[in-house]
GUKEBA-693903 format. One record per residue: residue in three letters; x, y negated, z negated of N, C-alpha, C in turn. Coordinates in pm, whole numbers, padded with zeros to 5 digits, always signed. Example, Ala and Ser with C-alpha at 12.3 -4.5 7.8 and 13.67 -1.06 7.14 Angstrom:
% GUKEBA-693903
ALA+01319+00569-00780+01230+00450-00780+01320+00330-00780/SER+01285+00225-00708+01367+00106-00714+01290-00003-00787/
% end
This chain:
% GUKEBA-693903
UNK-07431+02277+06568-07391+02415+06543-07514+02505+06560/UNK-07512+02632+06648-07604+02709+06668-07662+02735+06531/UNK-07773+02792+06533-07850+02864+06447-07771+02996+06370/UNK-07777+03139+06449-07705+03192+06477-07572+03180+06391/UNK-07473+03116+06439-07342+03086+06374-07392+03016+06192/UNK-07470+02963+06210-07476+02922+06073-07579+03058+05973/UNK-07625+03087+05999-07742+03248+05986-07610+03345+05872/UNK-07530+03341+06048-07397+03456+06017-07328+03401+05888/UNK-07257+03273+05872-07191+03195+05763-07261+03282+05624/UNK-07402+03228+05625-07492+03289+05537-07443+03435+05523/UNK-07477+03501+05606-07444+03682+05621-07311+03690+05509/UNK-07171+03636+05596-07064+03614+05497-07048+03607+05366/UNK-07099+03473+05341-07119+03450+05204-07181+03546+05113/UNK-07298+03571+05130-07394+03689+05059-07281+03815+05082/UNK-07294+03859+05168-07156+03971+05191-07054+03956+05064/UNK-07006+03838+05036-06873+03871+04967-06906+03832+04803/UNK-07049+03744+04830-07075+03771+04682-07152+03881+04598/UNK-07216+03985+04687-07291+04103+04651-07146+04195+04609/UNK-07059+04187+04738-06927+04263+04715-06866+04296+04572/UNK-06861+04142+04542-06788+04140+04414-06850+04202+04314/UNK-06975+04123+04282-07051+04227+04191-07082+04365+04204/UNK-07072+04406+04249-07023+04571+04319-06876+04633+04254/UNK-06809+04510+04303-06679+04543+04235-06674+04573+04086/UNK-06733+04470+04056-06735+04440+03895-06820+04576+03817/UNK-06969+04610+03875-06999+04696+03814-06864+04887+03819/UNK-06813+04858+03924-06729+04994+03919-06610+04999+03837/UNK-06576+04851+03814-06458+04875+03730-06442+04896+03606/UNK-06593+04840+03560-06643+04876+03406-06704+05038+03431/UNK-06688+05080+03508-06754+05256+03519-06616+05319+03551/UNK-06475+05235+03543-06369+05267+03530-06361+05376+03663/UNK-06396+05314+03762-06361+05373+03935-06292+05274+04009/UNK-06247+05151+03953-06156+05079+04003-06074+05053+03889/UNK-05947+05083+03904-05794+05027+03811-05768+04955+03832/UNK-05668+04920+03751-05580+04779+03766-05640+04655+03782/UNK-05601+04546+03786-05630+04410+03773-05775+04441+03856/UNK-05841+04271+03878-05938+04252+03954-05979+04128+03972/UNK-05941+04051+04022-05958+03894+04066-06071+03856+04141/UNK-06205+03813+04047-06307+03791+04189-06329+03672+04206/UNK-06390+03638+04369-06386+03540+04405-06541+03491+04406/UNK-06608+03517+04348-06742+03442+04282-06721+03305+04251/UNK-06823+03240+04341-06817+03044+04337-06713+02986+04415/UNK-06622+03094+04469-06523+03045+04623-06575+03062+04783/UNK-06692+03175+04756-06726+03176+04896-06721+03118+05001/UNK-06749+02942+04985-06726+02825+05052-06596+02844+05156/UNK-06532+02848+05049-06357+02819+05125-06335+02934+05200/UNK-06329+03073+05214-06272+03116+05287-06396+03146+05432/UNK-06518+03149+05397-06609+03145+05534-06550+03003+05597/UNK-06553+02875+05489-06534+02744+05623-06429+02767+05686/UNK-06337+02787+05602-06160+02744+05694-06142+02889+05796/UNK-06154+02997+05782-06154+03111+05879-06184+03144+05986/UNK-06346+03057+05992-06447+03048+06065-06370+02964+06210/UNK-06284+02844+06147-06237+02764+06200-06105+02792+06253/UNK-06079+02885+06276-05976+02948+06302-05954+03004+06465/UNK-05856+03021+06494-05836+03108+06620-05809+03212+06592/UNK-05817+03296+06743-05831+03477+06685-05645+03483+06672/UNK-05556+03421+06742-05420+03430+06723-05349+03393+06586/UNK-05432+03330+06487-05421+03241+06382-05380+03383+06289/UNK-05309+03333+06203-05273+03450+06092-05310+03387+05946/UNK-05352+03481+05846-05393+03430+05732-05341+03484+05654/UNK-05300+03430+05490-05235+03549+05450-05274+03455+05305/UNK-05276+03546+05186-05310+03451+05041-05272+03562+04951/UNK-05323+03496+04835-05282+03509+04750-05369+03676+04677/UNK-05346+03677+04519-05440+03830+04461-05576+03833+04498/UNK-05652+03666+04456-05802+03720+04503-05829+03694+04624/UNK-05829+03782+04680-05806+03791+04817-05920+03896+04888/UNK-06027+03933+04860-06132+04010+04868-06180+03926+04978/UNK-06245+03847+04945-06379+03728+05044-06259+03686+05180/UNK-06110+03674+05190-06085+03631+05280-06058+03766+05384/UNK-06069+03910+05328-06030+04049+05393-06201+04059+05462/UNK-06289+04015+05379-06415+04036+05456-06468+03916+05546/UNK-06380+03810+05516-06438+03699+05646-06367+03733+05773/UNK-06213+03756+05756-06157+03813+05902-06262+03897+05974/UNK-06287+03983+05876-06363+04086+05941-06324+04283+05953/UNK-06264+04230+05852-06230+04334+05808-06327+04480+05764/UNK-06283+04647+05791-06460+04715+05802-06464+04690+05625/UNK-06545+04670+05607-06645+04692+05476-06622+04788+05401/UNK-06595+04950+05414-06582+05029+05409-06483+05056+05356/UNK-06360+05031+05439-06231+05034+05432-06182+04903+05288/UNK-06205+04825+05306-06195+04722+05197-06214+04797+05062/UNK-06407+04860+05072-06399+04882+04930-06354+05053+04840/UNK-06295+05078+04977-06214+05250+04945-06070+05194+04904/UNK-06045+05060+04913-05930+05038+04903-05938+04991+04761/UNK-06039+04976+04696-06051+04916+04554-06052+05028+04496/UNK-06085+05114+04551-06108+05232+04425-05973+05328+04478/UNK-05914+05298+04572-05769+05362+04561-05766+05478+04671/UNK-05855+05472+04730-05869+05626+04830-05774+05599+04933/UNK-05747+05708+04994-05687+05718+05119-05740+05655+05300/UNK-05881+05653+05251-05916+05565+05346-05906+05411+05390/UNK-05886+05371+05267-05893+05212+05220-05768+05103+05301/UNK-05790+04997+05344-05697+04896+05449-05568+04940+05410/UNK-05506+04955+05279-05360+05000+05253-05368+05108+05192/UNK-05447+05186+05271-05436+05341+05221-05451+05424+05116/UNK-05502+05335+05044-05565+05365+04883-05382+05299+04755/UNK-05289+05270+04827-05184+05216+04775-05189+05054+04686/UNK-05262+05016+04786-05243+04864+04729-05302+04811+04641/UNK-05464+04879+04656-05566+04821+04586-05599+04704+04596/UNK-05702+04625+04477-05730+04514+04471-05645+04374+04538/UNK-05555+04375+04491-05416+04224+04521-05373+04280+04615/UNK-05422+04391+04733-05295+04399+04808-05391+04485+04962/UNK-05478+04360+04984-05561+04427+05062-05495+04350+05235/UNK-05461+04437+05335-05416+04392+05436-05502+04443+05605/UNK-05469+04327+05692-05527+04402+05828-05464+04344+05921/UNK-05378+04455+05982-05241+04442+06084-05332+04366+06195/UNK-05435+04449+06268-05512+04379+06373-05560+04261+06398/UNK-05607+04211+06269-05650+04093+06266-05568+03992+06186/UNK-05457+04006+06182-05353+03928+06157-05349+03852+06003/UNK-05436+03979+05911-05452+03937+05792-05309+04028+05721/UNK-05226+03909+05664-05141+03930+05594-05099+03983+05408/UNK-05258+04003+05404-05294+04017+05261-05292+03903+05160/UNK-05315+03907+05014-05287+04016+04922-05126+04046+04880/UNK-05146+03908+04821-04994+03907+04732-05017+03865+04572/UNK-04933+03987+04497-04983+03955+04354-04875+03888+04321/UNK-04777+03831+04298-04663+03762+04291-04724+03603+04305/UNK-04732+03512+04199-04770+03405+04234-04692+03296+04323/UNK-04751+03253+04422-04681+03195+04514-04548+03236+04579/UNK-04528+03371+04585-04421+03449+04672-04465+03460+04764/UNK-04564+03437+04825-04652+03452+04982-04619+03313+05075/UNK-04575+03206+04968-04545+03095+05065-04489+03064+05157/UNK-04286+03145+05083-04229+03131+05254-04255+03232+05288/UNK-04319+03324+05315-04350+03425+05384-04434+03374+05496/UNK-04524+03271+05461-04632+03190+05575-04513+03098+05666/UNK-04456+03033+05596-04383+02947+05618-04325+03000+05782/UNK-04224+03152+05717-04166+03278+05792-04215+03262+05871/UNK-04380+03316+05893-04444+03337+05995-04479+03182+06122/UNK-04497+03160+06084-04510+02967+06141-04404+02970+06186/UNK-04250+03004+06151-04098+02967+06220-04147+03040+06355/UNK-04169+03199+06277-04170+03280+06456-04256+03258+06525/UNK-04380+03157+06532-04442+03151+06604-04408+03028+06663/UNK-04344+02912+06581-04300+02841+06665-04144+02830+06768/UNK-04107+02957+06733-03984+02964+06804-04008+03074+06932/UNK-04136+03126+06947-04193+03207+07022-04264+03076+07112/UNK-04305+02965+07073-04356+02870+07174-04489+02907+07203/UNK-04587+02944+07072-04734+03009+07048-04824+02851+07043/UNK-04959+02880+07047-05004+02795+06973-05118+02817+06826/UNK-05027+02937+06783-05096+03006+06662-05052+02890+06505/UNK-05098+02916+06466-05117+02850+06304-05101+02966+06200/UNK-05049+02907+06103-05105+03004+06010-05184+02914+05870/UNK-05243+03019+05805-05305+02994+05788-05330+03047+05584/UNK-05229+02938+05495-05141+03008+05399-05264+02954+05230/UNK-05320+03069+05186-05396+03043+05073-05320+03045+04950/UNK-05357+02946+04846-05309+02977+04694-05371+02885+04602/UNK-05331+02938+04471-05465+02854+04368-05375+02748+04341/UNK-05438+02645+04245-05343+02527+04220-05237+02524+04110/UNK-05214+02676+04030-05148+02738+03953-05013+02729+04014/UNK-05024+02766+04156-04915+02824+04233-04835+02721+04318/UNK-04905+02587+04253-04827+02451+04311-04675+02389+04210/UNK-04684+02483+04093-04579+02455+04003-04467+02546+04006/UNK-04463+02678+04126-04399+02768+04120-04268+02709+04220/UNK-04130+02729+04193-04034+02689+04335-04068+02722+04432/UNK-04148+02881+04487-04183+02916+04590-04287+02817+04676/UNK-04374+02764+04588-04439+02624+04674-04350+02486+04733/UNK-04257+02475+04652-04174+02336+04718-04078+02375+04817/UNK-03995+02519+04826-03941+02614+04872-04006+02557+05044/UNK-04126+02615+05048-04182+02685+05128-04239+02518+05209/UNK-04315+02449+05120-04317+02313+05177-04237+02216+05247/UNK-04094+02240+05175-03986+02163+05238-03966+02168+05337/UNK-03943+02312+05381-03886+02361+05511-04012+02372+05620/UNK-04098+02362+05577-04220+02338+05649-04202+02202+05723/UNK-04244+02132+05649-04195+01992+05675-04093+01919+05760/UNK-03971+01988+05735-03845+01971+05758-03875+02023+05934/UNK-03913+02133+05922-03900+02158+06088-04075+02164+06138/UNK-04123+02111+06113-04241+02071+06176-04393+02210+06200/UNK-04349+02292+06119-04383+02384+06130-04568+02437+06185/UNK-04603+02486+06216-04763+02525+06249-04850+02581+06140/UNK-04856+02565+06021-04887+02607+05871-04994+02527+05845/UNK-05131+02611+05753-05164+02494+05693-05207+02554+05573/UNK-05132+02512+05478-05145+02496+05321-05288+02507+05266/UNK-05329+02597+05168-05485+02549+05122-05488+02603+05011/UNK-05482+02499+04902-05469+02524+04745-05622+02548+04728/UNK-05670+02631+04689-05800+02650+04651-05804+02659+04501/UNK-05832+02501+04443-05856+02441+04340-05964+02482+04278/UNK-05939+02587+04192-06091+02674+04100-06068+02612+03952/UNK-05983+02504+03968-05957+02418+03830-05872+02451+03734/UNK-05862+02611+03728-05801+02680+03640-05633+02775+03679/UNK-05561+02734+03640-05420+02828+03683-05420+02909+03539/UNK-05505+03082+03567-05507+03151+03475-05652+03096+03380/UNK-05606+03116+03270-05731+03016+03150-05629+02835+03130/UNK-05528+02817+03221-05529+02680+03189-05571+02554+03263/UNK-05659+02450+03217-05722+02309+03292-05576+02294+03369/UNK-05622+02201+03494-05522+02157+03553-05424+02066+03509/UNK-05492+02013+03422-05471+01879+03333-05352+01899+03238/UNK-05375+02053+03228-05286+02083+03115-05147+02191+03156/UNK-05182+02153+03299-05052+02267+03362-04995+02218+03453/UNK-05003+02076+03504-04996+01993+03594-04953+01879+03583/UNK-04863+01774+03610-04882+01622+03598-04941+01551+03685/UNK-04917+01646+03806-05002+01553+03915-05176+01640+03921/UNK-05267+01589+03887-05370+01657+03887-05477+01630+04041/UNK-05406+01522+04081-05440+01566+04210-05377+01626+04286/UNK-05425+01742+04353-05288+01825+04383-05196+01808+04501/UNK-05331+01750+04598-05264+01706+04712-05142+01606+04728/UNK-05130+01530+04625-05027+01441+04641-04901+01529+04622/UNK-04916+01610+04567-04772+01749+04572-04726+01739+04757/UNK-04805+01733+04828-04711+01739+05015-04673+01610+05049/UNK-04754+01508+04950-04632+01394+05000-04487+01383+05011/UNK-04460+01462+04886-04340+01452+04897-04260+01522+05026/UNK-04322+01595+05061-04243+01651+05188-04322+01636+05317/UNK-04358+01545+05312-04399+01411+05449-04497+01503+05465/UNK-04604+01569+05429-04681+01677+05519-04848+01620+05464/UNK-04920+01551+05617-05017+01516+05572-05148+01559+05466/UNK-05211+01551+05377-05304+01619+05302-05428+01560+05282/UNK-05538+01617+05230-05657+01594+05256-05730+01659+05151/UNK-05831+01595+05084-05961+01693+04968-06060+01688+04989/UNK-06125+01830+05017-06241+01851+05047-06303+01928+04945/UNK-06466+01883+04964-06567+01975+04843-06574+02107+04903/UNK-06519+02229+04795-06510+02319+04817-06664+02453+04846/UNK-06758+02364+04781-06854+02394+04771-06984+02406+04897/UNK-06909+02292+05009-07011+02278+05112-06896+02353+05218/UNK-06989+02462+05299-06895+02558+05390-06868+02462+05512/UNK-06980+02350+05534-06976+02254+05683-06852+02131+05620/UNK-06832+02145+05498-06709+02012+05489-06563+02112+05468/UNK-06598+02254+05449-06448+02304+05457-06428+02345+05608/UNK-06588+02382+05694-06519+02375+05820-06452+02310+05884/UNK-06532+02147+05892-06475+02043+05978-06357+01952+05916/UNK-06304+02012+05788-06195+01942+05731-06054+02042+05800/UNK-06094+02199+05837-05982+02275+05856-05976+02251+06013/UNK-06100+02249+06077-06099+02217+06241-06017+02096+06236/UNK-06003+01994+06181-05932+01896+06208-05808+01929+06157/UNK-05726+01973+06051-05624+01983+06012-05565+02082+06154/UNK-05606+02205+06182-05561+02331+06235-05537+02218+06411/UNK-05612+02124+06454-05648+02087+06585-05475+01982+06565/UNK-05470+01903+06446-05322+01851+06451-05230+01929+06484/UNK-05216+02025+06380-05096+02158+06409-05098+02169+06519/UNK-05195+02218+06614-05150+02254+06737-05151+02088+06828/UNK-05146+01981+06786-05116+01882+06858-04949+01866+06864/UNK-04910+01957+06766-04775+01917+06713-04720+01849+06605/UNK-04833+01799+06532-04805+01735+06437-04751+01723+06300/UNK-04685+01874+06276-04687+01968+06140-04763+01981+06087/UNK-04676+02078+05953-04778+02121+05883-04893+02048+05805/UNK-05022+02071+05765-05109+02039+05705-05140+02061+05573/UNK-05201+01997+05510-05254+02044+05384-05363+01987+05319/UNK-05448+02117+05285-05593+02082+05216-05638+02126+05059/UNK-05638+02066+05006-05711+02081+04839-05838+02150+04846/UNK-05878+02193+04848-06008+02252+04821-06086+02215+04684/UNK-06146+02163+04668-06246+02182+04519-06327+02251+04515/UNK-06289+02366+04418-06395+02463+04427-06409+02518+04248/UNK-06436+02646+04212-06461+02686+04100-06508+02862+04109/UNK-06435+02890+04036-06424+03052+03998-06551+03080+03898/UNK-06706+03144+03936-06804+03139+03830-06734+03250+03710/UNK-06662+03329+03751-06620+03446+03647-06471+03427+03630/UNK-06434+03524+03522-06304+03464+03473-06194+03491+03558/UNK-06023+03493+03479-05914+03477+03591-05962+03664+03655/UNK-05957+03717+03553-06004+03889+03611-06072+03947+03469/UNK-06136+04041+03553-06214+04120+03456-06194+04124+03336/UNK-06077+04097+03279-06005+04151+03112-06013+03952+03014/UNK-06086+03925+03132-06074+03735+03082-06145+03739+02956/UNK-06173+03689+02854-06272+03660+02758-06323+03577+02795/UNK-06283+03458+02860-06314+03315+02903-06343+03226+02771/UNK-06239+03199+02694-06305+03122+02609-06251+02935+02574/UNK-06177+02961+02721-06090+02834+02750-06208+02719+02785/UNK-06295+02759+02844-06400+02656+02887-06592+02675+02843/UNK-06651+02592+02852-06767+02554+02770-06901+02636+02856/UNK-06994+02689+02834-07129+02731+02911-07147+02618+02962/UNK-07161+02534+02902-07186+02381+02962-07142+02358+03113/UNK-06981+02345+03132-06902+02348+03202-06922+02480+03362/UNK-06994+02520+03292-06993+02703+03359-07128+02654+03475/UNK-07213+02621+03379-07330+02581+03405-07385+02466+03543/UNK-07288+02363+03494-07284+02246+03581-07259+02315+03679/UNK-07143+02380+03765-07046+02379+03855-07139+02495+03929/UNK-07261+02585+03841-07317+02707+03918-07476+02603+03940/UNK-07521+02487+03949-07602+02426+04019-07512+02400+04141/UNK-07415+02365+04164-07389+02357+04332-07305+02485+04362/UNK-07367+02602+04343-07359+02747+04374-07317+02742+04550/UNK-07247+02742+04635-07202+02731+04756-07302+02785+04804/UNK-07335+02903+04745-07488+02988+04864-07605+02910+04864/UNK-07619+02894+04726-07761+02755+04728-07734+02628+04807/UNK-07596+02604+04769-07601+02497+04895-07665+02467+05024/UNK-07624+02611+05081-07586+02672+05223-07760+02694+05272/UNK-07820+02796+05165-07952+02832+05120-08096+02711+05176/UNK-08048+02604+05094-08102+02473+05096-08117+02406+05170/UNK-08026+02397+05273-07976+02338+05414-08031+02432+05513/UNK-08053+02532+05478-08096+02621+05605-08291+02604+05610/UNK-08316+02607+05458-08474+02611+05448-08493+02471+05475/UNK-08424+02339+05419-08494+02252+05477-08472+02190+05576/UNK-08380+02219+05671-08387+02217+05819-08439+02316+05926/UNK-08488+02414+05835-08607+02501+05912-08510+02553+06036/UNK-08391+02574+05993-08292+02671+06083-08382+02836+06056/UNK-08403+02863+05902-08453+02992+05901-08583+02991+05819/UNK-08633+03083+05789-08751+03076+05631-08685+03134+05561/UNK-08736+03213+05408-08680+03281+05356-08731+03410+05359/UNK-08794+03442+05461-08813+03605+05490-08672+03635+05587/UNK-08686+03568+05683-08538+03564+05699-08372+03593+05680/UNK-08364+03533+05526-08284+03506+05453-08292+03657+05324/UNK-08428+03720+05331-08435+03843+05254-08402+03920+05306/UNK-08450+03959+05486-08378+04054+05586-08206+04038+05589/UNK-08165+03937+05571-07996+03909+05540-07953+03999+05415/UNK-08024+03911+05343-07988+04002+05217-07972+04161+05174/UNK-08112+04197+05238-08107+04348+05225-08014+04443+05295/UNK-08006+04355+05408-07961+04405+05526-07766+04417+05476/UNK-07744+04315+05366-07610+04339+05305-07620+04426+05187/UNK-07700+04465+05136-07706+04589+05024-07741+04707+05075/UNK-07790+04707+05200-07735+04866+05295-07628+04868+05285/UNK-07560+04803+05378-07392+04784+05393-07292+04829+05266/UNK-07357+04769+05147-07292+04756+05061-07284+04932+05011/UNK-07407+04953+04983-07454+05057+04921-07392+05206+05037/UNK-07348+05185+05173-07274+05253+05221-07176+05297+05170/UNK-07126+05109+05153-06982+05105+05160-06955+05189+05009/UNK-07003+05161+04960-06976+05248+04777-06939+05406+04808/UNK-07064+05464+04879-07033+05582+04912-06981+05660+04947/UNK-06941+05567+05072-06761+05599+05165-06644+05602+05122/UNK-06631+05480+04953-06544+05484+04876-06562+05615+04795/UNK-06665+05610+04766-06638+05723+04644-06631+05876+04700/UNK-06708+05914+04804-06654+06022+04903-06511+06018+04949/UNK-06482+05930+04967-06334+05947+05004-06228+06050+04946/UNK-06118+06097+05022-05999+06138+04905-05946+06058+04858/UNK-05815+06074+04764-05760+06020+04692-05630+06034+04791/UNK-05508+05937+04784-05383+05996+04866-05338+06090+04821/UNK-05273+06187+04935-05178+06317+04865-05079+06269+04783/UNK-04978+06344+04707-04903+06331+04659-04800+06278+04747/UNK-04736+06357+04891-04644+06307+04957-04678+06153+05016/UNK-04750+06089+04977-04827+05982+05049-04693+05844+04941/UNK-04653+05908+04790-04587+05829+04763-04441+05796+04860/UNK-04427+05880+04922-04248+05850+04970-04231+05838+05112/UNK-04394+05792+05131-04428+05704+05262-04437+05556+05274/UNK-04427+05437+05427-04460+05365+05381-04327+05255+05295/UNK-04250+05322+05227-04182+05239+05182-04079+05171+05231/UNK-03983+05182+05377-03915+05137+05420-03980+05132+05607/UNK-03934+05007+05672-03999+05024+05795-03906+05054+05895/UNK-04045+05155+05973-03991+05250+06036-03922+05189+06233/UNK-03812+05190+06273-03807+05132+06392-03893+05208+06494/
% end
């Protein structure tokens, strides 16, 4: 793998974890409402599997859904006008946080409804395979959302007709403040697609080169024909379910362990001691994402707010 391509990964990652904390400081300065789901200690998963993606590929997940609107590639700008509600923002200052979308790049959002996004992927996979594409999609959710009907729903019929989908429970351990252990019988989760013949696979969520080459291989079946896929992710949420969490379901201890294999240090580690980069390098990255960032704040907060007639838009589609 080029230099370059792995540099950028880096870029990503830092990108969506400066993001969040960005996020976090505005919502306690009460310039972002409503919920707030961050994806701190997931970075891994949505740079590997995305990365690995085709540009025809569609993605679509679940509320925290921030890190996968900025790996598409979504503007920066637009993302974080969309947190604070402006009219500039990907859904127009409407959606906010859980409901961030990009028609162009075939990002499907940003669904707060737990596991109601499933057959919706599912949906999408029918028309592409009845269109005779060789697109995938490409369907995110936590392991909370493996107990909902909308997951077996959506699996069955996957299954059943061979569909181009690939499933990716991104296992942050927790559905809400509960252990898996304690919301689950099957705690491995992957064995949930056996039942509907659909091959599965667990990968460490933590290394971005084992979620790449675990999704390059899943996504390379799909388009062999092989149906749908499915991948576990192991990963971990460093902050709580959202901002209003106390977190008092789990131990510092626990907190602690899981932020020594920090995905960026991972990533970090691998780059300095294969002398891909130095870390002057790696500071020009950095800074070079707190411009960006520090734009992007500005553009949000300059922004307008939507007009009033902006509510009785939008709501039904237009032929």
């Amino acid at each position: 793998m080029d230099k370059q391509t792995i540099l950028d990964w880096y870029r990503q990652m830092v990108l969506i974890r400066r993001f969040e904390h960005r996020c976090s400081e505005l919502y306690q300065l009460g310039k972002i409402g409503g919920f707030l789901h961050l994806y701190i200690g997931q970075e891994a998963v949505a740079v590997g599997t995305i990365n690995a993606r085709n540009e025809n590929d569609h993605i679509i997940t679940a509320y925290r859904d921030h890190g996968h609107a900025l790996t598409v590639g979504s503007d920066v700008k637009k993302v974080m006008a969309e947190m604070l509600g402006k009219s500039t923002g990907v859904s127009k200052g409407k959606g906010g946080s859980m409901h961030l979308a990009d028609v162009e790049r075939r990002y499907w959002g940003g669904h707060a409804v737990v596991g109601a996004h499933l057959p919706i992927a599912t949906g999408i996979a029918l028309a592409e395979q009845y269109n005779e594409t060789d697109a995938a999609v490409l369907c995110y959710f936590g392991d909370g959302a493996t107990n909902i009907g909308y997951f077996h729903e959506a699996l069955n019929l996957a299954g059943l007709w061979k569909l181009p989908v690939l499933f990716i429970c991104e296992n942050n351990q927790y559905g809400m403040g509960t252990a898996v252990k304690r919301h689950s019988s099957a705690t491995s989760i992957m064995q949930k697609a056996s039942g509907y013949d659909i091959p599965a696979a667990q990968v460490d969520g933590m290394n971005v080169f084992k979620v790449y080459e675990a999704t390059q291989k899943a996504l390379t079946a799909i388009r062999n024909g092989e149906g749908p896929q499915f991948l576990e992710i192991i990963t971990y949420r460093f902050e709580g379910h959202s901002m209003g969490d106390p977190l008092r379901y789990r131990t510092k201890e626990e907190v602690e362990k899981w932020q020594e294999d920090d995905p960026i240090g991972i990533l970090e580690r691998q780059i300095l001691s294969e002398k891909i980069a130095d870390k002057d390098d790696l500071e020009k990255i950095d800074k070079a994402v707190e411009k960006e960032l520090d734009e992007a704040v500005h553009f949000a907060e300059t922004s307008p707010l939507p007009a009033p007639e902006e509510l009785f838009t939008d709501i039904y589609v237009e032929n």
